[in-house]
Legacy VTK file of the C-alpha trace (Angstrom):
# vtk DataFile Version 3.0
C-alpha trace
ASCII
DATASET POLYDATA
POINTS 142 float
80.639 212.499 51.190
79.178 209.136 52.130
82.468 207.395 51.651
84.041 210.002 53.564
81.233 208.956 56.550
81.519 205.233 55.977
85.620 205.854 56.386
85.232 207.259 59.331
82.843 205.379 60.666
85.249 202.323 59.813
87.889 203.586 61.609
86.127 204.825 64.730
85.105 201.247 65.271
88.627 200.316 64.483
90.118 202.516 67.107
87.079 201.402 69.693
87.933 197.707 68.892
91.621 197.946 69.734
90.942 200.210 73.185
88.749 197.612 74.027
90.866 194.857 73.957
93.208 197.049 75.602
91.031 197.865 78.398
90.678 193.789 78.608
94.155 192.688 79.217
94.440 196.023 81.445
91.516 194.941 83.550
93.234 191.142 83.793
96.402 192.774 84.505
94.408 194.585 87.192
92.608 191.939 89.021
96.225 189.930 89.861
96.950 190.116 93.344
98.791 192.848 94.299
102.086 190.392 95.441
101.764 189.068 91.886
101.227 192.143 90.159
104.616 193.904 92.022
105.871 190.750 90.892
105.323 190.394 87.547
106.253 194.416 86.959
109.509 192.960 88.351
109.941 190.276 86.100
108.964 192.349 83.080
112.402 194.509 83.425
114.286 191.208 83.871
112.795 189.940 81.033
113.699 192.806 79.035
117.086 192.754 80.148
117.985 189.172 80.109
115.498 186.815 77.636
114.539 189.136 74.768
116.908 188.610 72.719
116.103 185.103 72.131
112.553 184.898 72.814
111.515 188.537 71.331
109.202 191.415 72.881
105.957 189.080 71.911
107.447 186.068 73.421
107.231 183.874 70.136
110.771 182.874 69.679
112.820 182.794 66.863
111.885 180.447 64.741
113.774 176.986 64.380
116.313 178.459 67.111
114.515 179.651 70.476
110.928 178.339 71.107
107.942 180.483 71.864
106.602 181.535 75.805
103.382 183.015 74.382
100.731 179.751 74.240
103.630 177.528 74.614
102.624 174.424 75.758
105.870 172.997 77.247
105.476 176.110 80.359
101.872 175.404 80.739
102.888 171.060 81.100
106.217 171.595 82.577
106.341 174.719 85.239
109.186 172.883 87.482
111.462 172.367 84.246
110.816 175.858 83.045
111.768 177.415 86.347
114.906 175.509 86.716
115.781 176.151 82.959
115.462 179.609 84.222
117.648 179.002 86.810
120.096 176.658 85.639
119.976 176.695 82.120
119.087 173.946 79.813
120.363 171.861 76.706
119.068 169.271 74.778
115.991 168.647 73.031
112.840 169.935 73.587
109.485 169.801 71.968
107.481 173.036 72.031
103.573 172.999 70.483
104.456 170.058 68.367
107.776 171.936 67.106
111.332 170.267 68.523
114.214 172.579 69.646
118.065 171.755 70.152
119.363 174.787 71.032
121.235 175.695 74.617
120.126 178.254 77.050
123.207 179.423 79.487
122.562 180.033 83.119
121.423 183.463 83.835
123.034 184.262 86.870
119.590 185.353 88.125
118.895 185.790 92.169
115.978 183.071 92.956
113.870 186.253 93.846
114.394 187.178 89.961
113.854 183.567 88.655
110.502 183.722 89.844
108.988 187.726 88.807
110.947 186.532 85.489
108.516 183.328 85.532
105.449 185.526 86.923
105.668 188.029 84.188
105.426 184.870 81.443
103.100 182.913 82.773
101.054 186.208 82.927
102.140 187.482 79.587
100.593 187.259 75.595
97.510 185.641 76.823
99.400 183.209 78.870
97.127 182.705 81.891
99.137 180.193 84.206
97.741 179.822 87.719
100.814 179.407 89.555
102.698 181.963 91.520
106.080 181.123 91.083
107.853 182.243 94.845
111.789 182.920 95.450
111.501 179.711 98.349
109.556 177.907 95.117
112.385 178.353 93.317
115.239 177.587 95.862
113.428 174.307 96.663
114.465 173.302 92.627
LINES 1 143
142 0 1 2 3 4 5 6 7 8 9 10 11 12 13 14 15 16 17 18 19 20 21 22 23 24 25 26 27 28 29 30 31 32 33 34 35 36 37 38 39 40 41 42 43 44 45 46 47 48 49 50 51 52 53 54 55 56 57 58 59 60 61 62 63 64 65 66 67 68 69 70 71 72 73 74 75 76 77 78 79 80 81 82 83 84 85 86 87 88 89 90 91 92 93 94 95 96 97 98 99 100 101 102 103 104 105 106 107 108 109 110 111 112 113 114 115 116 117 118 119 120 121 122 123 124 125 126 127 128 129 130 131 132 133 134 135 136 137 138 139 140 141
């Protein structure tokens, strides 16, 4: 019987734990403005549509291929060559949290209105927290 109350007891705090970090990254989500919110929504099914694949659901990357958007610090340093890789597509090396990548990415075909709720949604995305509202004219600029 106590095990039974010490189980449950583990697991209710468990369950609380995990709401409560979801209420968190709710309540972040929550407090963007509401142009960057629409935005990243937006960017979330383009995402999903077009970089997936390579850079997975959690945005970590495939390892040794595709380098990771969550805590990456090559889109928190480099913003402008992140939207135009977006945009154009890139090649070449690149060095991602220490790691270095040689792998191409083709152009998207993406509308400069989905370039930047693409780059909204990962700057805002797996505890990336990058103050800078990437804008359609932003992006046309590049």
């Amino acid at each position: 019987m106590i095990k039974a109350i010490i189980l449950i007891g583990a697991l209710f705090t468990l369950v609380s734990c995990n709401n409560s970090n979801k209420n968190t990254k709710d309540l972040a989500n929550n407090q963007l403005d509401p142009e960057l919110k629409a935005s990243v929504e937006r960017g979330k099914i383009v995402y999903g549509d077009m970089c997936m694949t390579c850079h997975l659901a959690d945005g970590k990357g495939t390892p040794n291929a595709f380098p990771p958007l969550a805590d990456s610090d090559f889109l928190r340093e480099k913003q402008t060559e992140s939207i135009k890789a977006v945009k154009h597509g890139m090649s070449g090396e690149i060095v991602v949290n220490g790691i270095t990548y040689n792998s191409a990415m083709a152009p998207l075909g993406l509308s400069d209105t989905e370039v930047a709720d693409v780059m909204n949604y990962i700057n805002n995305s797996w505890g990336n927290a990058i103050d800078n509202f990437v804008t359609p004219e932003k992006v046309s600029e590049l």
